[in-house]
LOTIBA-279427 format. One record per residue (C-alpha): residue number from 0; x negated, y, z negated. Coordinates in Angstrom, 1 decimal. Each point is the difference from the previous one (the first is absolute). Layout:
LOTIBA-279427
<r num="NUM" x="X" y="Y" z="Z"/>
...
END
This chain:
LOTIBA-279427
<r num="0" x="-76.9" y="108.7" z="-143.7"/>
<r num="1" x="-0.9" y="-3.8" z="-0.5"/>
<r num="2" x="-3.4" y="-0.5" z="0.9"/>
<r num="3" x="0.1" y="-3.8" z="0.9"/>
<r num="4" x="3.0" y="-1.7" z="1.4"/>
<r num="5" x="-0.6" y="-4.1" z="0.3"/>
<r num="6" x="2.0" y="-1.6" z="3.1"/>
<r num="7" x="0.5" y="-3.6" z="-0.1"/>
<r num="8" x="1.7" y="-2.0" z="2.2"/>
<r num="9" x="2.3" y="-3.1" z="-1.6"/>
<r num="10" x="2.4" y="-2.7" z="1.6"/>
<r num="11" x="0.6" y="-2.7" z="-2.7"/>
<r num="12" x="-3.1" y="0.9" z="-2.7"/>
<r num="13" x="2.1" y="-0.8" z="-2.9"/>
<r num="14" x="-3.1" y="-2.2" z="-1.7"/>
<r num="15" x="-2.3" y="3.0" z="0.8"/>
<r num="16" x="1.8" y="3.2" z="0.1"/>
<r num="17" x="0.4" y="1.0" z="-3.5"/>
<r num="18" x="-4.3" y="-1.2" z="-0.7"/>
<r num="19" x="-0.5" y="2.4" z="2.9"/>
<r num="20" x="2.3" y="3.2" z="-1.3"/>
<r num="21" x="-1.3" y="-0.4" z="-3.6"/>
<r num="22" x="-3.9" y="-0.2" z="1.3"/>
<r num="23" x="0.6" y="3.1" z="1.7"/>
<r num="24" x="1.8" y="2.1" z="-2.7"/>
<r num="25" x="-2.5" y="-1.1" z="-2.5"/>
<r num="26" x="-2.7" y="1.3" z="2.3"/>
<r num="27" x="1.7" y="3.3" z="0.7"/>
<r num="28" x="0.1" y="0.5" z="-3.8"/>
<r num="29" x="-3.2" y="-1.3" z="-1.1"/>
<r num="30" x="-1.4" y="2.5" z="2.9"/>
<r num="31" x="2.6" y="3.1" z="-0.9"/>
<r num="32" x="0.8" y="-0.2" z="3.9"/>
<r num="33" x="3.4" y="1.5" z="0.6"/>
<r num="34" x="1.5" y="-2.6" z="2.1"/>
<r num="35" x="3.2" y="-2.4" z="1.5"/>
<r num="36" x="0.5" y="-3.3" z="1.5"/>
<r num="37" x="2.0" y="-0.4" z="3.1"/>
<r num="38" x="0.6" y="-3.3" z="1.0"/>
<r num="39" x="1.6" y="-0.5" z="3.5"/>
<r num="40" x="2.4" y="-3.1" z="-0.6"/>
<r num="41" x="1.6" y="-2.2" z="2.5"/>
<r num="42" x="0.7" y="-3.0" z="-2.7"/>
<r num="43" x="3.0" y="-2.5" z="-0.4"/>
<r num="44" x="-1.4" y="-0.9" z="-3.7"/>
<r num="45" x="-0.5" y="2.5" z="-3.2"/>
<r num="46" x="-2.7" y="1.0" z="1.2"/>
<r num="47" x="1.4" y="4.3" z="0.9"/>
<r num="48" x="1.9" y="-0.3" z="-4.0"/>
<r num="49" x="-3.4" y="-1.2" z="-1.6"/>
<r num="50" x="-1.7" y="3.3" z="1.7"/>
<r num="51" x="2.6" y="2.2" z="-0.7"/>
<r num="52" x="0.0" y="-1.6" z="-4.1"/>
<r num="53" x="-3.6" y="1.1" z="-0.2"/>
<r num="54" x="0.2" y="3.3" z="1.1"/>
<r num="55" x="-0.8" y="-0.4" z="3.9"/>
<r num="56" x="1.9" y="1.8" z="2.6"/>
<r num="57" x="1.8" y="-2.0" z="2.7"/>
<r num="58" x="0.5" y="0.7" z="3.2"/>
<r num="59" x="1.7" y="-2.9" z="2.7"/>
<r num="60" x="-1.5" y="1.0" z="3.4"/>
<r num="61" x="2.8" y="-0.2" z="2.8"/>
<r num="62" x="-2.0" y="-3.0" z="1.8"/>
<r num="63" x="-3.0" y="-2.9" z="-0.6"/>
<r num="64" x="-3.6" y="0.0" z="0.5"/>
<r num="65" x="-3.0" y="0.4" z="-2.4"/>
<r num="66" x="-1.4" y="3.3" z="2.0"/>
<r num="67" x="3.8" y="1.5" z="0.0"/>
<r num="68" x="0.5" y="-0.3" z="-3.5"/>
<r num="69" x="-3.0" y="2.5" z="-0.6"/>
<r num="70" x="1.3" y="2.2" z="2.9"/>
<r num="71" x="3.1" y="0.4" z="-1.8"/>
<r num="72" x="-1.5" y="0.4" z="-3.1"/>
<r num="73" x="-2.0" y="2.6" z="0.7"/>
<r num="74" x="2.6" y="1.7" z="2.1"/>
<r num="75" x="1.7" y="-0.1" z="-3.5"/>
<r num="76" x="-2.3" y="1.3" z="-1.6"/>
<r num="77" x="-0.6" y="2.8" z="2.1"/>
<r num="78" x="3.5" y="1.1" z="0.2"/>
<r num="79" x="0.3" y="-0.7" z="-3.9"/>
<r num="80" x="-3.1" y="2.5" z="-0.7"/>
<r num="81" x="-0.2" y="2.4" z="2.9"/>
<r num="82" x="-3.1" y="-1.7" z="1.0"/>
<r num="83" x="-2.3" y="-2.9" z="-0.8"/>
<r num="84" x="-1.4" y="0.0" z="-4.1"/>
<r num="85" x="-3.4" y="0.2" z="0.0"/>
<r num="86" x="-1.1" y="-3.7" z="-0.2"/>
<r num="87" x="2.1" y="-2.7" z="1.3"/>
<r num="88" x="-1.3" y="-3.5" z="-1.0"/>
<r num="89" x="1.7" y="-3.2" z="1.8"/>
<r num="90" x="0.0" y="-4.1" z="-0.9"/>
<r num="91" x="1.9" y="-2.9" z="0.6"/>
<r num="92" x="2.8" y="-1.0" z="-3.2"/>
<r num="93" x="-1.8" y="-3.6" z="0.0"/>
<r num="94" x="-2.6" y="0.6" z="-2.6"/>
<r num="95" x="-2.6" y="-0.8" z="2.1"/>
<r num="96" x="-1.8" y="3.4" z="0.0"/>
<r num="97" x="-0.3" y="0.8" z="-3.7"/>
<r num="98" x="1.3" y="3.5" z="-0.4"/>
<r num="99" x="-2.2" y="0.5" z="-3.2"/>
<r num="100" x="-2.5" y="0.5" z="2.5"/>
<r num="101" x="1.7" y="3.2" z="1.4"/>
<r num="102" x="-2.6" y="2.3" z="-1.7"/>
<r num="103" x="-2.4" y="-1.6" z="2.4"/>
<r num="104" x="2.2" y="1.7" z="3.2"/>
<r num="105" x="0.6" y="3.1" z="-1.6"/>
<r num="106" x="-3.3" y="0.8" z="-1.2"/>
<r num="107" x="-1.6" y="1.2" z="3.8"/>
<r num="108" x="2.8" y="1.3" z="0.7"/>
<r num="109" x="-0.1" y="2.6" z="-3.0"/>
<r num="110" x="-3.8" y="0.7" z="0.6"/>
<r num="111" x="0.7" y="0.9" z="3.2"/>
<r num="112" x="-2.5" y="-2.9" z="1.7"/>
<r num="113" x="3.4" y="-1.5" z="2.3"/>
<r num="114" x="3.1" y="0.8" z="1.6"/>
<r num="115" x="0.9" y="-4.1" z="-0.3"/>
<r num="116" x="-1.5" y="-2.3" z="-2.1"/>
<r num="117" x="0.9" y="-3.6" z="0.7"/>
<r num="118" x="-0.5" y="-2.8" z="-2.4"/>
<r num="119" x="-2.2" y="-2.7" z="1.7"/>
<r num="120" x="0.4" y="-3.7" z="-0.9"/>
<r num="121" x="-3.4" y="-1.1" z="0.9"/>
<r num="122" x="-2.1" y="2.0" z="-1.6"/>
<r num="123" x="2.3" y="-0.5" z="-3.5"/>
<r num="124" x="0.9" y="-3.3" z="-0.7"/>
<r num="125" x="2.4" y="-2.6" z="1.3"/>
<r num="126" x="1.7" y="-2.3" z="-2.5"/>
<r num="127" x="-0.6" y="-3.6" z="1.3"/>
<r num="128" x="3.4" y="-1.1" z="1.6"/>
<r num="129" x="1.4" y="4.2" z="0.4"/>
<r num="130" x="-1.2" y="0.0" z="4.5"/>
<r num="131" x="0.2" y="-3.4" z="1.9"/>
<r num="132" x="-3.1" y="-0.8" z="1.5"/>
<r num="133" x="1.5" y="0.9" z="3.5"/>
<r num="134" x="0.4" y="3.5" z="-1.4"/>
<r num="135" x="-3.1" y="0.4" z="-1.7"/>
<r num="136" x="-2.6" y="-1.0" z="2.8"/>
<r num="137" x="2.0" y="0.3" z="3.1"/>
<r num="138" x="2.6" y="2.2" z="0.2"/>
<r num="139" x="-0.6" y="2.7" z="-1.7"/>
<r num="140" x="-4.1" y="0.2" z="0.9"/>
<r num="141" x="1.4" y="-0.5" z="3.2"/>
<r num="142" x="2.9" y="2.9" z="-0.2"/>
<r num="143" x="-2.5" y="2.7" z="-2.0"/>
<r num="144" x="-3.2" y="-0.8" z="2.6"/>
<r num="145" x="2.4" y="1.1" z="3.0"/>
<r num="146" x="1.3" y="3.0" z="-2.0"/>
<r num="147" x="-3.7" y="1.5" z="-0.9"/>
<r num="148" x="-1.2" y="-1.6" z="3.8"/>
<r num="149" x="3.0" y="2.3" z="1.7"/>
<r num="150" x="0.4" y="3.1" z="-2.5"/>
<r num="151" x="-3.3" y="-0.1" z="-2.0"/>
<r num="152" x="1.9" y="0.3" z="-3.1"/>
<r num="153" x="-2.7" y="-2.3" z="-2.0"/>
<r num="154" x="2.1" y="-1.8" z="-2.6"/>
<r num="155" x="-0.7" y="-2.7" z="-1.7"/>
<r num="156" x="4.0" y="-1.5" z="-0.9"/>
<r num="157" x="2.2" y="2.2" z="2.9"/>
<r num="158" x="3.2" y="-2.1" z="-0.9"/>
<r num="159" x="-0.2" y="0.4" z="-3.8"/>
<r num="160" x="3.7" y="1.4" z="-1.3"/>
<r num="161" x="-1.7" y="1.9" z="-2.9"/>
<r num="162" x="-1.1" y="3.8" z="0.8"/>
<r num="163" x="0.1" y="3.6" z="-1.2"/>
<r num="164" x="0.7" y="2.8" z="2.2"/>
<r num="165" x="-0.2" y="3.8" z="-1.0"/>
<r num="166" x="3.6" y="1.9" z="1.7"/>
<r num="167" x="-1.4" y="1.9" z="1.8"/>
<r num="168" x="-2.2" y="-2.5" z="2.3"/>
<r num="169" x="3.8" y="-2.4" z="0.3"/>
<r num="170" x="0.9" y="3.5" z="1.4"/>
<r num="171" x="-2.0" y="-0.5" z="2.7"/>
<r num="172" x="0.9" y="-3.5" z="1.0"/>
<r num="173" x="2.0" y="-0.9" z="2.8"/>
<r num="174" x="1.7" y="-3.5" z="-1.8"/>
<r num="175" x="2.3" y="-1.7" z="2.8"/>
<r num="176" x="-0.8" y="-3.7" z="-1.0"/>
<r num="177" x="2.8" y="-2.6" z="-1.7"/>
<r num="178" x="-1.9" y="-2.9" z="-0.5"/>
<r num="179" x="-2.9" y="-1.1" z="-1.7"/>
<r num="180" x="-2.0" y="2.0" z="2.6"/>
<r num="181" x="0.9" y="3.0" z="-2.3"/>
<r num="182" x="-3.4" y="-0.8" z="-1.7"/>
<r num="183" x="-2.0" y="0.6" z="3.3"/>
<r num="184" x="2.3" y="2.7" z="1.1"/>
<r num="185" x="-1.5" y="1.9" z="-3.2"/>
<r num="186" x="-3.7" y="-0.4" z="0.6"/>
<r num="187" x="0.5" y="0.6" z="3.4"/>
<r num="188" x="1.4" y="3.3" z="-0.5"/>
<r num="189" x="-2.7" y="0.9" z="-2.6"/>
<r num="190" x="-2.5" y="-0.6" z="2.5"/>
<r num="191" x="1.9" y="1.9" z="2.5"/>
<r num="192" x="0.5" y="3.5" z="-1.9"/>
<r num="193" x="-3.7" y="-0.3" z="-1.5"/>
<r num="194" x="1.0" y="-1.0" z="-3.6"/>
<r num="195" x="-2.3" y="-1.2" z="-2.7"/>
<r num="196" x="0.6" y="-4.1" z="-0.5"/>
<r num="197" x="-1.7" y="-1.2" z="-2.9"/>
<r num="198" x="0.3" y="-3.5" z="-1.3"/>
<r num="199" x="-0.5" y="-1.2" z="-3.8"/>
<r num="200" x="0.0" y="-3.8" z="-1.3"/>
<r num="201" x="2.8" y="-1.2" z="-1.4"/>
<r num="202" x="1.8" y="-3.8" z="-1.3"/>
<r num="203" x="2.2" y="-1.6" z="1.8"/>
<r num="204" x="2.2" y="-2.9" z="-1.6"/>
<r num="205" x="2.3" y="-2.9" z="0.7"/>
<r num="206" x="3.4" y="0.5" z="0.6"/>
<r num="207" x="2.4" y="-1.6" z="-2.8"/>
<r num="208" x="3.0" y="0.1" z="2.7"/>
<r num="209" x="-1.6" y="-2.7" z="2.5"/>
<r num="210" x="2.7" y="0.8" z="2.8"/>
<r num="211" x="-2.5" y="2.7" z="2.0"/>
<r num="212" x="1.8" y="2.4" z="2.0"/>
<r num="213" x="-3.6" y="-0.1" z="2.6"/>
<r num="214" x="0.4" y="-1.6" z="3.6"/>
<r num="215" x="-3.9" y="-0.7" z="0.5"/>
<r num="216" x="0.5" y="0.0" z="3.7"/>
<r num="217" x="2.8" y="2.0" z="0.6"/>
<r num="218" x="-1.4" y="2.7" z="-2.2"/>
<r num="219" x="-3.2" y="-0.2" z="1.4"/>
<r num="220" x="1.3" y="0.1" z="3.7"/>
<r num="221" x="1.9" y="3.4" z="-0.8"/>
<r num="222" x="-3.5" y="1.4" z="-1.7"/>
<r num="223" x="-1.7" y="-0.7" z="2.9"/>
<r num="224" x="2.1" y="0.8" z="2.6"/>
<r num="225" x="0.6" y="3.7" z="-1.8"/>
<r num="226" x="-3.6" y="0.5" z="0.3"/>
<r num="227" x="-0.7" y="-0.7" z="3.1"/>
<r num="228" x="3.6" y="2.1" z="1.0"/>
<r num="229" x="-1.7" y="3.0" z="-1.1"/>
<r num="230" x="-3.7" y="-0.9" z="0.9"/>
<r num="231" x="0.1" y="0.7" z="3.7"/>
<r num="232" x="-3.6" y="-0.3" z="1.2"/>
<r num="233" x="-0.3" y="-3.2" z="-1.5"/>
<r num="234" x="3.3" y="-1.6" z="1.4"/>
<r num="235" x="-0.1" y="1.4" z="3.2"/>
<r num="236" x="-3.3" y="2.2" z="1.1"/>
<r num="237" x="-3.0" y="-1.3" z="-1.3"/>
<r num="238" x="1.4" y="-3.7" z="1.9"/>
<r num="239" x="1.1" y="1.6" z="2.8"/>
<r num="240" x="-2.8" y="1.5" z="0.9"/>
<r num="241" x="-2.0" y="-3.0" z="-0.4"/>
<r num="242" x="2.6" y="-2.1" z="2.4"/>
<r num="243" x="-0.2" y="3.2" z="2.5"/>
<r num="244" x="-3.6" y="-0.2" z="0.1"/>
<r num="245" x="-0.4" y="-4.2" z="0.2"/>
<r num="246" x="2.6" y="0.5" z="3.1"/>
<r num="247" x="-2.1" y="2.7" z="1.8"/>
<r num="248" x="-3.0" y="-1.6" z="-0.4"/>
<r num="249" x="1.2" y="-3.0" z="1.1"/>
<r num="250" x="1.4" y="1.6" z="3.1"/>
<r num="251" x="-2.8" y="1.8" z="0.8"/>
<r num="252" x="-1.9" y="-3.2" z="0.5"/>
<r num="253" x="2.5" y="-1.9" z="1.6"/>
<r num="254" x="0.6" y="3.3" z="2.7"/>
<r num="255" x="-3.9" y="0.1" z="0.1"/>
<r num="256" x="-0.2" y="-3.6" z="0.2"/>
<r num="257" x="-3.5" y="0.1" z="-2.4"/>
<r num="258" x="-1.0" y="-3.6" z="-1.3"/>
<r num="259" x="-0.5" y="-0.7" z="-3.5"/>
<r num="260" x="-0.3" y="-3.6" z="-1.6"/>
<r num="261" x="3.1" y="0.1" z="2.8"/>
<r num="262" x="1.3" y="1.9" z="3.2"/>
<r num="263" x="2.9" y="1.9" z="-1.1"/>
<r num="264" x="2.7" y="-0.8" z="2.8"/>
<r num="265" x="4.2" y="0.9" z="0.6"/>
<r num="266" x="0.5" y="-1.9" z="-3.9"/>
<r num="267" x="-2.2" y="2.4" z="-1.8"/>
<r num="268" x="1.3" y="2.9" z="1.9"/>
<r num="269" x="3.3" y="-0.8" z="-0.8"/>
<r num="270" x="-0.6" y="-0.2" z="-4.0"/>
<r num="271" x="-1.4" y="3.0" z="0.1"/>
<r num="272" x="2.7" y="1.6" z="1.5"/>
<r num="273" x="2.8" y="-0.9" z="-2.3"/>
<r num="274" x="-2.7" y="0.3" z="-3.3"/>
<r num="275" x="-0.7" y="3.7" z="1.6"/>
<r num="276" x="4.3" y="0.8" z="0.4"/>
<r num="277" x="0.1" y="-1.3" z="-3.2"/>
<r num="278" x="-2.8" y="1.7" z="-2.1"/>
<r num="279" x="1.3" y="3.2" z="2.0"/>
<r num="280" x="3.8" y="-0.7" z="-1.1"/>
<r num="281" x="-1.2" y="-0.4" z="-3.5"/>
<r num="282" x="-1.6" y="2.9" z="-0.4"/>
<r num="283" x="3.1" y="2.1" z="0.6"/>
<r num="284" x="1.4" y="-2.0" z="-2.7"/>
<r num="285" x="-2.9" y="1.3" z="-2.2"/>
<r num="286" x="0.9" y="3.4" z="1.0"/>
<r num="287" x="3.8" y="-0.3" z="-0.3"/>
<r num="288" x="-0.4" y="-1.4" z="-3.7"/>
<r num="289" x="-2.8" y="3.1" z="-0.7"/>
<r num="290" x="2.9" y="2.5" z="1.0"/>
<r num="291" x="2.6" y="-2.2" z="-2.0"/>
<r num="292" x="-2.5" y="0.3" z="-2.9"/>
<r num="293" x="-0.2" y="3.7" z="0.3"/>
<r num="294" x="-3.7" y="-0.1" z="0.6"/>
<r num="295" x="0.0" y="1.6" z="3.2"/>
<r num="296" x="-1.8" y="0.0" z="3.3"/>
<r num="297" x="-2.3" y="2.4" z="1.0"/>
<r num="298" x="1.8" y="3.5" z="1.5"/>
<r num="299" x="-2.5" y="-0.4" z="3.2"/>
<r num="300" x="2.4" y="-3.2" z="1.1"/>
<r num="301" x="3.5" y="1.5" z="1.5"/>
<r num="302" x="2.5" y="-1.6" z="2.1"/>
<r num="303" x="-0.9" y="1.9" z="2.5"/>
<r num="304" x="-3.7" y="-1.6" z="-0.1"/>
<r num="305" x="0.7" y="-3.7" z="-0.5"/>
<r num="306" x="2.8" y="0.4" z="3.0"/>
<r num="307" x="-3.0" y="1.5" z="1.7"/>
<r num="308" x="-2.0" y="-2.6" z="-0.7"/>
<r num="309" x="2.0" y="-2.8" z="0.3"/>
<r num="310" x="1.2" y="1.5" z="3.9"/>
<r num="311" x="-3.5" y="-0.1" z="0.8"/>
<r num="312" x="-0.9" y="-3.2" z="-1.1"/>
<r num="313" x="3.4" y="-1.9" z="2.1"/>
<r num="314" x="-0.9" y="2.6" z="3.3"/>
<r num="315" x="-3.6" y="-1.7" z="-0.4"/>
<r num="316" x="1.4" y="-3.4" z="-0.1"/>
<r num="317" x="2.6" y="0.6" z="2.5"/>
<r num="318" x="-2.4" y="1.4" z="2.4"/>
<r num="319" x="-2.4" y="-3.2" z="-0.5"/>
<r num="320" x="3.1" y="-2.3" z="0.6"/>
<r num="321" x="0.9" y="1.8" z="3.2"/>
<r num="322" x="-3.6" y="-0.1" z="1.6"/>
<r num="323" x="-0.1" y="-3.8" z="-0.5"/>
<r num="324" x="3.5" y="-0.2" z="1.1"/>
<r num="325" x="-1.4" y="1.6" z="3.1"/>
<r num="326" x="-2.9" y="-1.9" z="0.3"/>
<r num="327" x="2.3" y="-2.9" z="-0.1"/>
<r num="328" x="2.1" y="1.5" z="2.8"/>
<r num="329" x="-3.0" y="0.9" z="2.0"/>
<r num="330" x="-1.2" y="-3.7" z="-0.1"/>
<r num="331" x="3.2" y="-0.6" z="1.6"/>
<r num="332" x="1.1" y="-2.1" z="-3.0"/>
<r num="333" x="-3.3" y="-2.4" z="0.2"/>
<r num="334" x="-2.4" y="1.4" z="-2.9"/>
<r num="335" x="1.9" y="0.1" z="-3.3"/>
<r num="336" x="-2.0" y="2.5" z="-2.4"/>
<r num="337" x="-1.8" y="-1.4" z="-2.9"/>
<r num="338" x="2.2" y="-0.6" z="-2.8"/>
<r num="339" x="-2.2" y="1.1" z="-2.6"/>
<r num="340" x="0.9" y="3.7" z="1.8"/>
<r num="341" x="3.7" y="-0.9" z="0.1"/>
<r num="342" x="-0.7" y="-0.6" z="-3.9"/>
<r num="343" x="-1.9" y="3.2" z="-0.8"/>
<r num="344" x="2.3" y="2.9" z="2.3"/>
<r num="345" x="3.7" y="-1.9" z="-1.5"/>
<r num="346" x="-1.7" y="-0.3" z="-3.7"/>
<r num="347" x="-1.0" y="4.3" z="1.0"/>
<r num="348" x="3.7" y="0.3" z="1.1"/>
<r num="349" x="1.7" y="-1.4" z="-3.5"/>
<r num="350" x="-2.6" y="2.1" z="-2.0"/>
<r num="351" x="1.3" y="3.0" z="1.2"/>
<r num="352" x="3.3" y="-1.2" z="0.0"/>
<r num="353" x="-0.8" y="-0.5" z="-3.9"/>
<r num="354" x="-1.9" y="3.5" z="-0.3"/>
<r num="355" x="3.0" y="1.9" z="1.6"/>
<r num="356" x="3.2" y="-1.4" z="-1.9"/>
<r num="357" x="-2.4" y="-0.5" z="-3.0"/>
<r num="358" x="-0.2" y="3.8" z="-0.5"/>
<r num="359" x="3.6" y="0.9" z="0.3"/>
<r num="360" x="0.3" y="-2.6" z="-2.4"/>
<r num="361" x="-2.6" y="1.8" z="-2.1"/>
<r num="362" x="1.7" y="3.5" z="0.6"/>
<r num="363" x="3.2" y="-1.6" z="-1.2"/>
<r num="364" x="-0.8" y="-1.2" z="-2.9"/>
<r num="365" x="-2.1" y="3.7" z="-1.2"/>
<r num="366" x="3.3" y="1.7" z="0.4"/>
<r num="367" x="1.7" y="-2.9" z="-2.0"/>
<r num="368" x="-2.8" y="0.8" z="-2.8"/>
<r num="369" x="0.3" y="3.9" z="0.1"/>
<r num="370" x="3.9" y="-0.4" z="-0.5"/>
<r num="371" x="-0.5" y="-2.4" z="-3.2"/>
<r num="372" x="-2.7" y="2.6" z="-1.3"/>
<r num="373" x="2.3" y="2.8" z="0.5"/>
END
């Protein structure tokens, strides 16, 4: 059984490719590590017949993206050995992580101290020139402080391409991602399924083809936006219930007309209304992505309940509507209620509204998720 299988992805490395297959077969050997190279090639140049001329498997995934590549990869390799070999390191083919350094990976992994060991950047050494400055202080400080801010992973280098993972941990990821996002994806999962992420310094060095396949923000858009896609309570609850709670309060003193450096009036009472609908709103959307996620809600909230709920909320607004509608009628259309009730009863009226259709929705979408599980 070979114990370590290295995956690299390659589209038009034919400067680089053959530095990166020889690095890694003279490690293997001076290490007596049983190993192969896959390299996932989507290349118009050489770059596939230089890999294949020093020993490296090729394999040409059936479409494009960096995070695909290893998906098909690995599905090869799982298919090729029954399951995943016992240490799967990957890197990029541009030479810019030195794959002499590959020891550095494998060597928690083998003492049993991770299930992932990632190779951080900044706490190696970057070659002047190898990260544009953009890269270096912004994007990806930026990119890795959200990640360990959202998922508590605490890295140091989330979107660095050069990692070791024991099989039986990849077993127990969940990889959907095509893009560049691939690298979050991984981390993200870790974190998820309670795996052991360690990170060890490593070089980084100048590309010697200067025509970068990286979009800074197109790349960086997609790593974002995947993290906050599967971190709920940040994109939707923890906002929402701050806009909820502005709007009440804010309707509270408009309805109770209490002074503060100003007397809340019909303007006040009206903000709070739509930021109260739309803090309420969002949080469904918090607990519709939850269920997507397959993190659950708790078993104490039915359909039946939130229909409950939300019938009782709309029968107390409809009843307040109806009594000033009657007042109304009773001043023989003279006395117009006070608007800031109008406000309040309609605003009660669309939250149950919300609450009612809301949980079917929620009741939907649970017996979507026990037919994908079953």
């Amino acid at each position: 059984m070979v114990e370590v299988s290295v995956v690299i992805p390659s589209r038009n490395e034919r400067e680089t490719i053959g530095d990166c297959v020889s690095k890694i077969w003279r490690v293997l050997r001076d290490s007596g590590l049983d190993g192969e190279i896959v390299v996932a090639d989507n290349s118009e140049d050489e770059t596939p017949a230089i890999a294949r001329r020093l020993g490296a498997e090729v394999v040409t995934p059936d479409g494009r993206g960096y995070g695909y590549a290893y998906r098909y990869a690995f599905k090869h390799l799982r298919e090729k050995h029954g399951g995943y070999p016992k240490y799967i390191v990957i890197g990029d083919a541009d030479d810019t992580y030195d794959f002499l350094e590959m020891p550095k990976l494998l060597e928690p992994l083998m003492n049993g101290e991770a299930d992932i060991v990632i190779g951080s950047r900044f706490r190696g050494e970057i070659e002047p020139g190898a990260m544009p400055w953009h890269h270096r202080w912004i994007g990806n400080p930026i990119l890795t402080w959200f990640l360990n801010f959202f998922y508590k992973a605490g890295v140091s280098d989330a979107h660095s391409g050069f990692r070791a993972i024991r099989g039986e941990a990849l077993e127990k990821l969940e990889l959907n991602a095509d893009g560049m996002e691939f690298a979050s994806e991984i981390i993200i999962e870790a974190v998820r399924k309670g795996l052991k992420i360690r990170e060890v310094p490593i070089s980084y060095h100048r590309r010697r083809n200067p025509n970068s396949k990286l979009s800074s923000f197109s790349d960086g858009w997609r790593h974002l936006k995947f993290m906050l896609i599967h971190a709920p309570n940040y994109l939707f609850t923890y906002p929402a219930s701050i806009i909820m709670f502005a709007g009440i309060i804010l309707m509270v003193l408009a309805l109770l007309n209490v002074h503060l450096w100003y007397t809340p009036g019909t303007h006040s009472m009206i903000a709070g209304s739509l930021l109260t609908i739309l803090g309420y709103q969002t949080l469904f959307f918090g607990a519709f992505a939850k269920m997507l996620e397959h993190e659950g809600l708790p078993k104490s909230l039915t359909l039946e309940k939130g229909a409950t709920i939300g019938t009782i909320i709309f029968v107390a607004g409809f009843i307040w509507a109806v009594k000033l509608l009657l007042d109304w009628l009773g001043s023989g259309f003279k006395s117009l209620p006070p608007i800031e009730q109008d406000i309040a009863c309609f605003t009660l009226i669309v939250m149950g509204l919300q609450t009612f259709f809301s949980s079917f929705m929620l009741s939907i979408i649970a017996e979507q998720r026990k037919r994908w599980t079953s």
